[in-house]
N, C-alpha and C positions, 0 to 999 in steps of 0.2 A: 347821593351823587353830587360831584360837586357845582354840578349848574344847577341846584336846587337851591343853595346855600345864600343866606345874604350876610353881609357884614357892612359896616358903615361907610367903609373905605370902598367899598365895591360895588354898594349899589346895586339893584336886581340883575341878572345878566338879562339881556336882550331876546335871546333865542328863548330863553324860559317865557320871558312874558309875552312875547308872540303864541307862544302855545294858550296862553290866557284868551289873549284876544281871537281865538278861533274856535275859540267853546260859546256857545250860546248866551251863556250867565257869565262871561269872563269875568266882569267884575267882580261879581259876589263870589265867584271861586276863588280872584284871585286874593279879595279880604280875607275870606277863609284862610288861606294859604299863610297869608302873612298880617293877622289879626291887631299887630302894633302898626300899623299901617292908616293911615284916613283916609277915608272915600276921594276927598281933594287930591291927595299923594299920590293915591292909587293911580288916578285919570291921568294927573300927570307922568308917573314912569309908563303909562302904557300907550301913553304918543309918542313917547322919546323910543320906546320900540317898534312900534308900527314905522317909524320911521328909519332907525337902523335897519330894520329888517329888511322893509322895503323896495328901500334901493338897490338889494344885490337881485342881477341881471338874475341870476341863477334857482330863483327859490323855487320852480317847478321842476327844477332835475334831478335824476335818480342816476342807481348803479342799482342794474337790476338781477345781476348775472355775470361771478368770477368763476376762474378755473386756473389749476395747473395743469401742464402734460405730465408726462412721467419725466424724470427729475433724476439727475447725480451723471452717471457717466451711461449715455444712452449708445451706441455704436448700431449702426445700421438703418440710423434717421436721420432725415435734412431738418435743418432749420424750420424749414416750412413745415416738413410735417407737424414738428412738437408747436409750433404757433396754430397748425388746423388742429389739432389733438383738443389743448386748451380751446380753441374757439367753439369746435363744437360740443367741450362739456360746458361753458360758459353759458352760451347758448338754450342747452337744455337745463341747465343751471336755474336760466331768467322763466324758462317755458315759453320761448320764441323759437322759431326756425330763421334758417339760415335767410330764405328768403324777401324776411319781415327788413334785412339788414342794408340801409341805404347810406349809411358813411362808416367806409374805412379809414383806421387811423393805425399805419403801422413802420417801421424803419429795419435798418439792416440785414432786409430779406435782397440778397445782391443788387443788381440794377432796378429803377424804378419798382423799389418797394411795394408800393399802394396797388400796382397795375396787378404787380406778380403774385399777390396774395388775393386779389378778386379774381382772376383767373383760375388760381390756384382751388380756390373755393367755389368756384364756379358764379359768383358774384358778379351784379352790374347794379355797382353804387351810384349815386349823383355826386356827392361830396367824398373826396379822399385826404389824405394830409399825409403827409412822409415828413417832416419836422423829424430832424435829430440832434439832441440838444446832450445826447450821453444817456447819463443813471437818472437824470430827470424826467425824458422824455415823456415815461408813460405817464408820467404827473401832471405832466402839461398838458399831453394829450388830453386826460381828462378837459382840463377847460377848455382846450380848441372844441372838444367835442360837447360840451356844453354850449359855447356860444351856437356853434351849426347848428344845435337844433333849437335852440330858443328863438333866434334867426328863421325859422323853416327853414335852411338848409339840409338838414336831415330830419329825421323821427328817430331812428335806431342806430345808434353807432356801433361800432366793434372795433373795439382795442384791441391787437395782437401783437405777442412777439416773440421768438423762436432765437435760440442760438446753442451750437453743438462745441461751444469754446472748449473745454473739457477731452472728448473726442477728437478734435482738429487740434488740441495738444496747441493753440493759437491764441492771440490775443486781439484776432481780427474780428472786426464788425462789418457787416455787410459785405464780406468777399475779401476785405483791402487791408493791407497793413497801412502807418505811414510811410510817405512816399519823401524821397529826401528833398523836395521842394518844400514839405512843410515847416512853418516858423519854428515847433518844437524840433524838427529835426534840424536845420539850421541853423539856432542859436543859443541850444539847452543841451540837445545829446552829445555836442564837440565835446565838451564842458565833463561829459562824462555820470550828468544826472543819471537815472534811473528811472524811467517814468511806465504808470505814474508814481509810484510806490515815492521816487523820490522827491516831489514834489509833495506828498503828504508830509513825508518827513522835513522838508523843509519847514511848513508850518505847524507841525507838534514842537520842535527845537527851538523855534522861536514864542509859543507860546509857553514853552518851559522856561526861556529868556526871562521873560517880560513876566509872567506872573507864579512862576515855581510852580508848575504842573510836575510832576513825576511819572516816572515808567507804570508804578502802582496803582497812581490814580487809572490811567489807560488799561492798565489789564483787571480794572473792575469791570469795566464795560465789556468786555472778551467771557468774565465768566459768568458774569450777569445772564446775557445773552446767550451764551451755552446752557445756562438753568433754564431757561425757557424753550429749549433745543430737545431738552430732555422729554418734554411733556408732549413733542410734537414728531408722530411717527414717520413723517414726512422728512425730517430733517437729515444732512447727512454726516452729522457729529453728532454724537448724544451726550459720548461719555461724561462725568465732570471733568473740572480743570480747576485753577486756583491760580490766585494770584502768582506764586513763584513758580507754575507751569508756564506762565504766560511769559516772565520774565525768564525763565531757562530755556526756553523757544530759542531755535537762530534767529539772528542779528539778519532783516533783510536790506533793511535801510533806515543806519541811524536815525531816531532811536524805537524808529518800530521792529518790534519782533516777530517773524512766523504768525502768532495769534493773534496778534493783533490787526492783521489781513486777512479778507474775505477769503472765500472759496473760488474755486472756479472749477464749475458742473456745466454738465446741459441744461436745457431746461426751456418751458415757455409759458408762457400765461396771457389770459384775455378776460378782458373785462366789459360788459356790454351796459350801456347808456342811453335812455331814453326820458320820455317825461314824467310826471306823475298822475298823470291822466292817463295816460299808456300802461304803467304801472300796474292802476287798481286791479284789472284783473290776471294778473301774471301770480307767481307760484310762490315767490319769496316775499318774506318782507323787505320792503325797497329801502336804501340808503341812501338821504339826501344828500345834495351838495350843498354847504352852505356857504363858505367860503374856498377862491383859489385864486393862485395868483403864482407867476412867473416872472423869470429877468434872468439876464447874465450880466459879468462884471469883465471877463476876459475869456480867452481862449489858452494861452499858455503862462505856465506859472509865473514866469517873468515880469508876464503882464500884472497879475494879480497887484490890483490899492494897496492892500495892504495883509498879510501872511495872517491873519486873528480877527479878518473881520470879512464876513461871507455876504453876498447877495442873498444871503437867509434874513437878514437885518431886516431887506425890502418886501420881500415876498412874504414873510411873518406876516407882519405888519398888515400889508393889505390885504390880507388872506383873513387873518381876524376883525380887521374894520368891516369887511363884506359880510363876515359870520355877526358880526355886534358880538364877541366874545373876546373873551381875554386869555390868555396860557394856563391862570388857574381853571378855569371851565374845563380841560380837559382831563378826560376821563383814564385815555390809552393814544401813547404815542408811539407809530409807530417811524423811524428816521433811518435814512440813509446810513448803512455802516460797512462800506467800502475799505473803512479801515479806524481803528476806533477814532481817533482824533478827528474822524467825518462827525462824529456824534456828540464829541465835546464839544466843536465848534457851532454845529448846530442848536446844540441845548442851548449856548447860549446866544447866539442873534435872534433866536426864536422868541426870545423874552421869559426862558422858564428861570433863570437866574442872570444874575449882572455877568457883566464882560469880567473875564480871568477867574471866575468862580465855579467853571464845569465842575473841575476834579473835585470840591468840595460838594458839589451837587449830587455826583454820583457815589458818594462814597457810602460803604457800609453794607451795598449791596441795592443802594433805596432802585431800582428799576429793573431786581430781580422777582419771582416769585413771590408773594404778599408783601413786597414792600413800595412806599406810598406813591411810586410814579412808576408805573407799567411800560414798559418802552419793550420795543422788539420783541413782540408776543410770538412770534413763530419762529424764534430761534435767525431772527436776521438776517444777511449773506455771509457775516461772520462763522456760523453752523448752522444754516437750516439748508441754501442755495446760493450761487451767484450764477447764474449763466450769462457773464458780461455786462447785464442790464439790469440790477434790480428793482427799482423803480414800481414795475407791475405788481411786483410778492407784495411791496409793500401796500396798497391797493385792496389787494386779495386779501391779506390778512386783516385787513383795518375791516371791511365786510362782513366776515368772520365775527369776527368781535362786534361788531353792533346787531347783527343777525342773532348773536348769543347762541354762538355754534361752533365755538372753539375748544369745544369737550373740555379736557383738562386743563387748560392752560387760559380757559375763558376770565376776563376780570368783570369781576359781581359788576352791576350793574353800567354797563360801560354804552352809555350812550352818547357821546360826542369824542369823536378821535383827532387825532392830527395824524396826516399821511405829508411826512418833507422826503422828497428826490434832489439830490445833487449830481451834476454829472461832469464831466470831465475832470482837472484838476480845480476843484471850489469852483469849477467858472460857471456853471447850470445851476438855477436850484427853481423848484416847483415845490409850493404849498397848497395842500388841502386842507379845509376843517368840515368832517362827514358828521353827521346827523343819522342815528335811529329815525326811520320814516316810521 
């Protein structure tokens, strides 16, 4: 695994030697460990850990309990239901009842969200949170619902979200289209954009500009992600595809094609959060938090700094300072893919490669099925799901994969993931770095 590994340039990772320092004999395990090491060295990387580690607000939280509803084109369920569906396999998931649950976190369930899904469930939380930040949301959520309960604002949170986009044949969230007072609608749709599909394409076209990204590079990511589609019964595209599928696909909005955009299914998912004292006696093995972190940069494309450079930059960043790890430490990543250029832009503000080098990153297949960076393990929203929101799949599936219960499509020893949400046009982005507990 690669947080086991040390090289000179890197230095022990953090999280590793925290594990050290919480064994009895830390030191002499950790000499064992790394025998060209001296006792002096040792003492010193393992304050310089204790102290990375530390300081993140979060190191007693878990994720003790994901679920999906039923999933693709569901016709004769509300939103709500497939968000209660998930909540209570989630639930039975962690080995809680509904009752244990004292913060809800949830959006786009129509008016006052939080209210209408504790009622719905028969619920009377203390802490609720309705934040909607897009495809990020349920990413953030996560950390709202980390602080609450580190806070004593809650002890059990429950993430949920529902949406029948797919059957409503809609592209509405919470009941609403835009309304022609909004800024997108006022001074991007005159204009004849396409949102948001157009606004992606605005910054694929320009990242094609500026560092000679191509259509090919992009529909590696489409069939990547389709291989791992394949392995996951769930998902609702299996078949293969290929690079010149991707590119014979229709033209939706220069220069993304058909496959190169997500799905749009129903669907819902919930994820349930508590402590790790709370934890030990529950059903699953618990998935830390170790690092997370949120921002936004704007609201509508126009706004957007700059077309090639994401509020993934920021949240990276402090999402791995809080982890004390670094982009190599990760094992399986799983990233927002709304459309592939969401995941090129991503790879790189993340730090897995420099700026203008995705398409060389991805190439040859490397974050498909045995190749050396795992990304979109469940077949993404590209072909596994989208129901409006992905954010939570991504969530669930990182879970999966550190539970080491992702049957065929599990990656050997995968114990530290990145879980990145982006949501609206680039403007949202939420980073996780999970932890095997």
């Amino acid at each position: 695994m690669a947080a086991l590994q040390y090289s000179p340039e890197r230095g022990y990772p953090y999280r590793t030697c925290f594990d050290y320092l919480e064994a009895g004999d830390s030191l002499d395990v950790f000499l064992d460990e790394f025998p060209s090491v001296s006792r002096e060295q040792a003492i010193a990387v393992l304050e310089v850990a204790r102290e990375a580690v530390v300081r993140s607000p979060f190191k007693e939280i878990a994720i003790v309990g994901v679920a999906e509803s039923d999933l693709g084109r569901v016709p004769g369920k509300t939103a709500a239901q497939l968000a209660a569906e998930a909540s209570k396999a989630a639930l039975e998931d962690a080995g809680l009842t509904k009752d244990e649950v004292d913060g809800v976190f949830t959006f786009g369930l129509e008016w006052m969200p939080s209210l209408f899904l504790a009622e719905y469930l028969n619920l009377r939380p203390r802490y609720s949170d309705s934040t909607f930040l897009g495809g990020s949301t349920p990413v953030a959520f996560v950390e709202h619902a980390a602080a609450a309960i580190t806070t004593g604002l809650c002890q059990v949170a429950l993430i949920a979200y529902g949406s029948t986009q797919a059957s409503d044949r809609s592209r509405k969230l919470g009941g609403r289209a835009m309304e022609p007072w909004f800024p997108a609608m006022q001074f991007e749709a005159p204009f004849g954009l396409l949102l948001p599909i157009g606004a992606y394409a605005m910054a694929a076209t320009r990242h094609m500009h500026l560092y000679g990204t191509t259509s090919e590079r992009l529909a590696e990511i489409a069939v990547a992600t389709r291989k791992w589609a394949a392995l996951n019964p769930k998902a609702m595209k299996r078949e293969p595809i290929t690079i010149a599928d991707v590119l014979a696909s229709p033209m939706i909005s220069s220069p993304l094609h058909l496959l190169d955009c997500c799905l749009v299914t129903d669907g819902g998912g919930a994820v349930v959060v508590t402590t790790k004292e709370r934890a030990k006696d529950l059903r699953r093995r618990l998935v830390t938090v170790l690092g997370a972190a949120e921002g936004h940069t704007h609201q509508i494309i126009s706004q957007m700094p700059d077309l090639c450079r994401t509020g993934a930059v920021e949240t990276g960043a402090r999402a791995f300072a809080m982890a004390g790890l670094r982009p190599e430490d990760i094992d399986v990543a799983e990233i927002y893919d709304s459309f592939t250029i969401t995941v090129l832009l991503s790879l790189e503000d993340l730090g897995f490669c420099e700026k203008g080098e995705g398409g060389a990153f991805i190439q040859g297949q490397r974050t498909a099925p045995g190749g050396p960076f795992p990304m979109n393990t469940s077949g993404g929203g590209l072909s596994y799901c989208h129901p409006g929101v992905f954010g939570i799949f991504l969530i669930i599936e990182a879970v999966h994969q550190l539970r080491g219960e992702a049957e065929e499509r599990q990656v050997s020893g995968a114990e530290v993931a990145l879980v990145h949400g982006t949501g609206g046009v680039f403007s949202s982005h939420g980073t996780l770095i999970l932890g095997r507990g």
